[in-house]
TIVO-166989 format. One line per 2 residues: their letters; for each residue y, x, z of N, C-alpha, C. Coordinates in pm, whole numbers, plus 50000, padded with zeros to 5 digits. Each point is the difference from the previous one (the first is absolute). Example, Ala and Ser with C-alpha at 12.3 -4.5 7.8 and 13.67 -1.06 7.14 Angstrom:
<gumars>
as	49431:51319:50780:50119:49911:50000:50120:50090:50000  50105:49965:49928:50119:50082:50006:50109:49923:50073
</gumars>
This chain:
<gumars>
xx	46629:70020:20077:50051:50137:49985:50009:50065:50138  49938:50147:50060:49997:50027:50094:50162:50088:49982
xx	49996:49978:50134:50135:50051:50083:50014:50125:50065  50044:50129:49955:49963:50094:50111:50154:50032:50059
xx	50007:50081:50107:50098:50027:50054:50000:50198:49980  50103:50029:50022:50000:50143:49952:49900:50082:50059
xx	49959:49977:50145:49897:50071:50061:49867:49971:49928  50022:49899:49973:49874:49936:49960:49970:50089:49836
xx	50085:49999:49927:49991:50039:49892:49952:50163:50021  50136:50059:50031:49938:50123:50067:49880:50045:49953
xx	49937:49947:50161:49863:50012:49995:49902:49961:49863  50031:49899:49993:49955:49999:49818:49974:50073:49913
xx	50145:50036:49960:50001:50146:49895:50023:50098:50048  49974:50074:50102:50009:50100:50118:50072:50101:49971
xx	50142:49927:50054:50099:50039:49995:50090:49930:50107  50112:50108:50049:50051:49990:50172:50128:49885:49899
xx	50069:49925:50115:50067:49878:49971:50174:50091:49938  49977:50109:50085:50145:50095:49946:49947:50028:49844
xx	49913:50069:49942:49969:49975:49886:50048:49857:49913  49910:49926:50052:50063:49848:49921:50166:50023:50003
xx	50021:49968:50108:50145:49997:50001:50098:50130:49879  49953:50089:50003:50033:50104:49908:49987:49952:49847
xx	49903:49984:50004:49972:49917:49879:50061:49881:49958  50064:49941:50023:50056:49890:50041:50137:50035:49954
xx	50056:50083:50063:50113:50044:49990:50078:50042:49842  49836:50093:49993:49992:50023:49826:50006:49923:49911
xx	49966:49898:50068:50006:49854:49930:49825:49994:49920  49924:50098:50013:49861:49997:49950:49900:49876:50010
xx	50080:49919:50127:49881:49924:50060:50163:49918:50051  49918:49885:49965:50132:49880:50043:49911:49864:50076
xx	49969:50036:50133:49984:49881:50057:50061:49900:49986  49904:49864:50030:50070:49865:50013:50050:49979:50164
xx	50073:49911:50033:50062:49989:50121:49946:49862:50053  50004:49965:50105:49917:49828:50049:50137:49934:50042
xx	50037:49883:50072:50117:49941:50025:50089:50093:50149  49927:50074:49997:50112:50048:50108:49974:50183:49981
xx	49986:50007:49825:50078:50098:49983:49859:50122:50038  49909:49992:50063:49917:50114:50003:49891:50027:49876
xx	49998:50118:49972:49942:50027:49909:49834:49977:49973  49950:49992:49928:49871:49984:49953:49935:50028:49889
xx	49875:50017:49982:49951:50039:49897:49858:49919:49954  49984:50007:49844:49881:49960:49979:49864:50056:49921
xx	49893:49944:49992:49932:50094:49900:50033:50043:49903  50069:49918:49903:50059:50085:49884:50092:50111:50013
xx	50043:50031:50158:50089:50084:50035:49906:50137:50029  49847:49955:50019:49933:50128:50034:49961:50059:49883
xx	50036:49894:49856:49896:50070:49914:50133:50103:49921  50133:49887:50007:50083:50089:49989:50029:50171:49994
xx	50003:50011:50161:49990:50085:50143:49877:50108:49939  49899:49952:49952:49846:50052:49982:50099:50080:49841
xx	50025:49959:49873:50024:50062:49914:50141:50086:50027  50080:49960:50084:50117:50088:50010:49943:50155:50063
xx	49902:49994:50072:49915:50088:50075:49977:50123:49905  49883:49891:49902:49959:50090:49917:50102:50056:49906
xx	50077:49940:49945:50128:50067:49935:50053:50166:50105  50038:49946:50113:50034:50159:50077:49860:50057:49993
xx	49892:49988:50042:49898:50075:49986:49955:50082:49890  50100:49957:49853:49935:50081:49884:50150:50105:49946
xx	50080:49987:50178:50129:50061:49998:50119:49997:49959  50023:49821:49961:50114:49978:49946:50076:50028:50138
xx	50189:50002:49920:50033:50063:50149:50061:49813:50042  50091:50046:50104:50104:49876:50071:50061:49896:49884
xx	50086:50099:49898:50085:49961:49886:49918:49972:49954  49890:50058:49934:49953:49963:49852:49922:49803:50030
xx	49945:49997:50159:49959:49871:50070:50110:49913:49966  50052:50036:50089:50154:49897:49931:50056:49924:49876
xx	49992:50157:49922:50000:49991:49848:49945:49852:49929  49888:50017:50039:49869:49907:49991:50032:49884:50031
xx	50003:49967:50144:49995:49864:50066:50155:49925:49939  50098:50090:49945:50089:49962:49970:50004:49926:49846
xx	49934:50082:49919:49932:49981:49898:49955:49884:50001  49885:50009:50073:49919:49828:50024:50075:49877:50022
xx	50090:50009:50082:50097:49912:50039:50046:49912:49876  50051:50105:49897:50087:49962:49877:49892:49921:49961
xx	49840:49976:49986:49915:49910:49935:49931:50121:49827  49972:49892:49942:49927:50072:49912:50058:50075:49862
xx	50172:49981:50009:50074:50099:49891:49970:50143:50025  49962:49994:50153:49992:50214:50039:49865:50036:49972
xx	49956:49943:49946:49833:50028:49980:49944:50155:49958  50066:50031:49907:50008:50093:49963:50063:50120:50042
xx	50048:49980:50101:50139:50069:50072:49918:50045:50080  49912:49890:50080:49873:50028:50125:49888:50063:49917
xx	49910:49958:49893:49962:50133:49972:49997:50131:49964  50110:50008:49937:50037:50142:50016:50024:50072:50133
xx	50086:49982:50124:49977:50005:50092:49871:50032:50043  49889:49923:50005:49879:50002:50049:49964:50124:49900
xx	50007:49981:49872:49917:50129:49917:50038:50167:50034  50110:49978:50075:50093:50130:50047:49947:49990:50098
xx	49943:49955:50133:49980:49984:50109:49845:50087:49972  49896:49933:49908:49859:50020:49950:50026:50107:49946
xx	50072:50097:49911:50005:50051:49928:50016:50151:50151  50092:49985:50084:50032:50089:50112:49864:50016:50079
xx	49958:49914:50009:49895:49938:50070:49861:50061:49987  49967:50057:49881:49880:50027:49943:50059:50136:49985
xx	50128:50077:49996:50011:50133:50011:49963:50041:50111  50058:49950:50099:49912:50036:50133:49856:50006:50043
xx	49942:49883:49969:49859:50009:49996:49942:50148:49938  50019:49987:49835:50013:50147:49957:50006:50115:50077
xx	50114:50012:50075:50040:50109:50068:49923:49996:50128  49951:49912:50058:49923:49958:50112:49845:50058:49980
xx	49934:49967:49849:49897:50019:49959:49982:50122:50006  50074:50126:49911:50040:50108:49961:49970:50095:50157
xx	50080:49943:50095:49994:50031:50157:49879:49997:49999  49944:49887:50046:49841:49985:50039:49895:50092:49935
xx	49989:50055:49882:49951:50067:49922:49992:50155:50077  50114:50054:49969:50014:50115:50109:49928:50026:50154
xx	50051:49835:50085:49858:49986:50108:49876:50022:50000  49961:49933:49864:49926:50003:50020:49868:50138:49947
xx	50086:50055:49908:49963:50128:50008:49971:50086:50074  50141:50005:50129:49979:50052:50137:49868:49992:50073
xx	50014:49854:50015:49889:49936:50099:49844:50126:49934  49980:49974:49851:49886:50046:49891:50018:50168:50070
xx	50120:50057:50015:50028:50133:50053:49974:50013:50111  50005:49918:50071:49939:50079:50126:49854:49945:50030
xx	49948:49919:49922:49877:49997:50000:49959:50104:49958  50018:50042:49929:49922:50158:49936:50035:50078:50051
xx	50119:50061:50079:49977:50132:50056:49950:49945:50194  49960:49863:49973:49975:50002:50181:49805:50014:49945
xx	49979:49962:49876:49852:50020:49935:49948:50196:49963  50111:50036:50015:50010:50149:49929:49943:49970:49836
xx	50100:49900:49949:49930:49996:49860:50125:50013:49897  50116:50030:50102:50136:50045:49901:50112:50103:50091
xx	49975:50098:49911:50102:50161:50072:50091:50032:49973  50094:49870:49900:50107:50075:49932:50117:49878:50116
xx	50154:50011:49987:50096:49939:50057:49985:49891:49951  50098:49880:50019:49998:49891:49974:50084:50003:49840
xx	50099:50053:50027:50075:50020:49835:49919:50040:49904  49907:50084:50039:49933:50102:49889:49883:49824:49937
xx	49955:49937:50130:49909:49906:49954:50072:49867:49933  50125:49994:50036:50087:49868:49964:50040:50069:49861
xx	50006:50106:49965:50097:50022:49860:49871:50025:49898  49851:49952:50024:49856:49996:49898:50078:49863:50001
xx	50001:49893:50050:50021:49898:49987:50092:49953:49892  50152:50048:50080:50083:49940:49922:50038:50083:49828
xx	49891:50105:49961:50008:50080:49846:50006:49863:49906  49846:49911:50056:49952:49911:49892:50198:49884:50015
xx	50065:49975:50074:50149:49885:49987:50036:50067:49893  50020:50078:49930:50135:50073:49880:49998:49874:49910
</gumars>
């Protein structure tokens, strides 16, 4: 079993050692300790580390992490407790995208807008050309 030390880890899952330690605190991530008490970590700590990641990345917040790891702790009675959780997490998750998508759309109309009037192949404003568009959403 490899051995890392917090720097070491760090660098691993690239993330500064005050991070770990933060995390830590949260109780998210519970290093093992060696005989004189310094902390360490192992691969299963990166893959850990690797899904807690993606959990904030799809915007769960501090609490709802917690929520979770706390959850897990209890073993497999919260099972259900953790997916719901997660389906609320997915469910937030894909509104944004949505709303993200919705954004991009508009860009990319723009971008289509000033291609045509830098082509002289469109004379009207951008509203006048964005609101042909959005008739067909009702």
């Amino acid at each position: 079993m490899e051995k890392y030390t917090i720097g070491e880890f760090a660098k691993k899952v690239g993330l500064t050692s005050y991070t770990l330690r933060y995390y830590e605190n949260q109780k998210l991530i519970m290093p093992k300790r060696d005989r004189h008490q310094r902390r360490y970590y192992t691969d299963e700590d990166i893959k850990w580390l690797g899904f807690l990641l993606c959990l904030k990345n799809t915007g769960m917040t501090m609490f709802e992490m917690s929520r979770y790891v706390e959850l897990r702790s209890q073993g497999d009675s919260t099972m259900h407790e953790r997916k719901k959780l997660l389906s609320q997490v997915k469910e937030r998750s894909e509104q944004q995208v949505k709303e993200i998508q919705d954004n991009l759309k508009v860009v990319e109309h723009k971008i289509d807008w000033y291609d045509g009037r830098i082509n002289f192949q469109i004379n009207e404003d951008f509203e006048s050309y964005l609101n042909r568009f959005n008739q067909g959403d009702d």
